[in-house]
N, C-alpha and C positions, 0 to 999 in steps of 0.2 A: 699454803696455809692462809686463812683467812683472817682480819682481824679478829683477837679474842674479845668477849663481850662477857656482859655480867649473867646472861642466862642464855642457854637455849634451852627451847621448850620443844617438845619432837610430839606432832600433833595438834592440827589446829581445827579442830572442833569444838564444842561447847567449853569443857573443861580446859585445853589446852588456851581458846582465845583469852577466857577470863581469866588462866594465871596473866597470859601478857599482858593484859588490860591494863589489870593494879599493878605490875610491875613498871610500864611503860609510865604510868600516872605517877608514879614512885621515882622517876630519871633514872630508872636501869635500863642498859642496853640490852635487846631483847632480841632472840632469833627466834623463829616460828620456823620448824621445819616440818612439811604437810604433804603426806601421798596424795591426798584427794580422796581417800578411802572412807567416809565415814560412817560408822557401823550403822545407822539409820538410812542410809540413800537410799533403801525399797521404800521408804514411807513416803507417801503421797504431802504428809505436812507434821509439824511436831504437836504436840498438843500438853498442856496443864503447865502449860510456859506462859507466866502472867505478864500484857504485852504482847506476847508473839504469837497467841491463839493459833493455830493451823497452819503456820506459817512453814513454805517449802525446806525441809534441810539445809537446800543449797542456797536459799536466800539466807538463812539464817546465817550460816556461814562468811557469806559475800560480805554481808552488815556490819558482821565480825570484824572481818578484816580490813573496814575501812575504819571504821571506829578504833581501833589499834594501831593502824598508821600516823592518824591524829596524834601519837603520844610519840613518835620515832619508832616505833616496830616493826621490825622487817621482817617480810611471809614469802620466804622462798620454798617452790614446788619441788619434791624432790623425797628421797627415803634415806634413813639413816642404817647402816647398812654393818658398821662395826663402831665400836668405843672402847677407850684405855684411858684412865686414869693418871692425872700429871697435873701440876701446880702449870698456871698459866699466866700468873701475875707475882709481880714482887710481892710482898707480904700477906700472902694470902695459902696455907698449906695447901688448898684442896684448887684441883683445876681437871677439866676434860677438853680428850679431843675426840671427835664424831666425825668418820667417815662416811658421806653421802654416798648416791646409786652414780652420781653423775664424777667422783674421782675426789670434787672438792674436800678438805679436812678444813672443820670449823670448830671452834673452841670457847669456852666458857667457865667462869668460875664455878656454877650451879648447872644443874640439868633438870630439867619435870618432864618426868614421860606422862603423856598425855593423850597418847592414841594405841591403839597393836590393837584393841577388842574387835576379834571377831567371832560372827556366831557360827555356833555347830549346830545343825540343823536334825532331825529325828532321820532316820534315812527310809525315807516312803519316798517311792515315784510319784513326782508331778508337786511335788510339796514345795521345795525350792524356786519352782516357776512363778510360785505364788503368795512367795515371804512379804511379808509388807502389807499387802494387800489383801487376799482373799485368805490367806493361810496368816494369824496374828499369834500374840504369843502376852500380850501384856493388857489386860482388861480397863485399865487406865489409858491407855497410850491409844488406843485403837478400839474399843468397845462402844463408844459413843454411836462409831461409826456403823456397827454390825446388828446394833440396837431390833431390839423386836423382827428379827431375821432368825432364820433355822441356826443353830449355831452348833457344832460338833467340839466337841473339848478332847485329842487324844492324852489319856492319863497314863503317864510312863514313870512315874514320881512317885516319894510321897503327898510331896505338895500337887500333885495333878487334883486329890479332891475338892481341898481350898479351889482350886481355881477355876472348876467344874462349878463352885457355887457362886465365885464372883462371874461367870458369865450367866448363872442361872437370875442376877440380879438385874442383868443388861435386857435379857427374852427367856419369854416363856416355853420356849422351844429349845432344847438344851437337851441333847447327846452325848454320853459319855462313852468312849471308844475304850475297853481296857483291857488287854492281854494277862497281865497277870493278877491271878485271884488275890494272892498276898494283899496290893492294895488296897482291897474293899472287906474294910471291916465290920462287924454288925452296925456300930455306929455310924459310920460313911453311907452304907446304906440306904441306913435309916433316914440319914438327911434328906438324900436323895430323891427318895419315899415321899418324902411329907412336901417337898418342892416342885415335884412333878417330872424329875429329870430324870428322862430313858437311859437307860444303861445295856450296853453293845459288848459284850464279852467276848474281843475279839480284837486283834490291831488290825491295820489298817493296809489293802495290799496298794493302795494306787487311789490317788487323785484328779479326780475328773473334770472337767474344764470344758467348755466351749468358748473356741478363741480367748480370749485374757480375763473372761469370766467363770470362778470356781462353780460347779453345780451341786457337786458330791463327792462320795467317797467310794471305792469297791473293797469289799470284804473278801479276803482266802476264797470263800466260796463263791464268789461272782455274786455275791447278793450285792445291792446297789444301794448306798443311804442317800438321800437329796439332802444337800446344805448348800447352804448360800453366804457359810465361814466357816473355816475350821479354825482353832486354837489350840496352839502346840510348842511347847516351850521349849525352846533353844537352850545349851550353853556355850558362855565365854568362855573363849580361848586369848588369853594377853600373847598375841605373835610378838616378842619381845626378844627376839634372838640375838640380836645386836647386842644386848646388855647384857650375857653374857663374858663379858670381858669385863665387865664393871663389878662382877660379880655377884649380877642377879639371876634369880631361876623365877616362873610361875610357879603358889602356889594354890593347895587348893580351896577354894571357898564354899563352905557350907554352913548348911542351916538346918535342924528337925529332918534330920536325915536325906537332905538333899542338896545333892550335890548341883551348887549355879555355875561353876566355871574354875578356871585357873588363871589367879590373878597376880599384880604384885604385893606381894604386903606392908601397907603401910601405920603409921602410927594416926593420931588424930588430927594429926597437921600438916601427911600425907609426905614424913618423912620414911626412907625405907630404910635399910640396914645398911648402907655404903651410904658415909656421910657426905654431903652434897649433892644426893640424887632424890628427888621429892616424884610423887607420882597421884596425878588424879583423875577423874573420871571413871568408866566404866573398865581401865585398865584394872583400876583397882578396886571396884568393887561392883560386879556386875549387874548389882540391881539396882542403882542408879538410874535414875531417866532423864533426860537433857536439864532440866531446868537442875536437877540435885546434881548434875554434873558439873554446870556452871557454875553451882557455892561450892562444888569441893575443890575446881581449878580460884576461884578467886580465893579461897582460906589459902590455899598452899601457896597462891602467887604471894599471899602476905606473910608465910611462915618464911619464905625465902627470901622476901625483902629483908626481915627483922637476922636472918643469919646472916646472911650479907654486912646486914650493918656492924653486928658484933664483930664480923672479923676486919671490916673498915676500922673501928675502935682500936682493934687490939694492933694493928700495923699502923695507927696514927702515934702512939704510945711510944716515947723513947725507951731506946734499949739500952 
């Protein structure tokens, strides 16, 4: 058993570094526990991060983690693999122990889950080769990049039309791939119509490529489309299995009839239902993008300083 501390935070990516950040700056001892997985590593750079313009994931990252050493927080590599519930200090009711991949059991009064989101992908051959990259999913995050380029949008949603018109916004060349009629309604259409955006009534059998460059798409029929990007919208999945012993489940998040993923559920200060377990980032709210990941880990790093303190208070207190 390892020393207990005032937080581990499980996940150290955008959200998980900035809860340690302000809690490190705050004199809580702080664990960072981090697969190395982070659900943006196909992206070439982050982007609408003011400061960090394009800047590599993994640099981002790196940056992270020295700027939070600065404050005494520890960033050990590693997976948290099971959890149970237990007081860890004298006067304090609430306490966790975290089983890692590697046998270690480490312990804390607080916990912030702060990583598990991974994406589900549309299941078309040759799609996945190309996440990140030539195959994008978020018109902000990556659009800049695919600018005034053939751009193919596959619409599986309801929200596939929205998104079909913010990349009609990016190029004038704009493809709509869509299998099911329900979708297109007269007024979707319509938009359509008046923007210039072809429409492909049909999904998509396979992804075409030469070497690490996308070129197109093949249709059921062997008809051929040239694109030079597709856009295709994943959902989160919070892999949060471990927390299950905490008592938490994913669940699921939606919008206008579509469904973005299965997350944790938290309150506005990214408190969850098992008190002492705070959760932020893209675990808990899939549509987040690095930079809104970052103020929802630093708001939560400071909802957990400020419970912390109450219960410092209340075990200061003669009995």
């Amino acid at each position: 058993m390892s020393p207990s501390r005032d937080v581990i935070v499980v996940g150290g990516g955008a959200a998980g570094l900035s809860a340690a950040l302000i809690l490190g700056r705050s004199r809580r001892s702080v664990l960072v526990v981090d697969a190395g997985e982070p659900r943006n590593a196909p992206a070439e750079g982050v982007h609408n991060y003011l400061g960090q313009e394009g800047v590599s994931p993994f640099d981002l990252v790196r940056t992270g983690r020295a700027e939070v050493a600065r404050y005494g927080v520890t960033v050990t590599d590693g997976r948290v693999v099971s959890a149970s519930a237990a007081p860890v200090t004298d006067g304090d009711p609430l306490g966790f122990h975290l089983t890692l991949d590697s046998g270690e059991v480490v312990s804390a009064r607080r916990v912030v889950i702060a990583g598990g989101g991974v994406d589900v992908l549309p299941d078309v051959p040759g799609l996945a080769e190309h996440w990140g990259r030539g195959v994008v999913h978020c018109p902000f995050c990556h659009g800049w990049e695919v600018r005034d380029r053939r751009i193919g949008v596959l619409v599986a949603t309801p929200a596939g039309a929205h998104q079909v018109q913010m990349f009609r916004a990016l190029s004038d060349d704009v493809t709509a791939f869509v299998a099911d009629p329900a979708l297109l309604d007269d007024t979707v259409l319509a938009g359509f119509t008046a923007r210039g955006v072809k429409v492909v009534r049909s999904t998509i059998a396979r992804v075409l490529s030469e070497g690490d460059t996308l070129t197109g798409v093949e249709l059921p029929d062997g008809t051929v489309v040239g694109l030079d990007a597709l856009a295709a919208a994943s959902r989160l999945e919070a892999r949060v299995d471990w927390a299950v012993g905490l008592g938490l489940t994913p669940v699921d998040q939606e919008a206008n009839g579509t469904r973005f993923g299965r997350v944790l559920a938290v309150d506005g200060l990214g408190k969850t239902d098992v008190a002492g377990v705070y959760a932020a980032g893209n675990v808990a709210n899939a549509m987040l993008t690095v930079i809104g990941s970052a103020a929802a880990g630093t708001q939560t790093g400071a909802a957990v300083h400020g419970d912390l303190l109450q219960a410092d208070v209340a075990a200061a207190l003669p009995r």
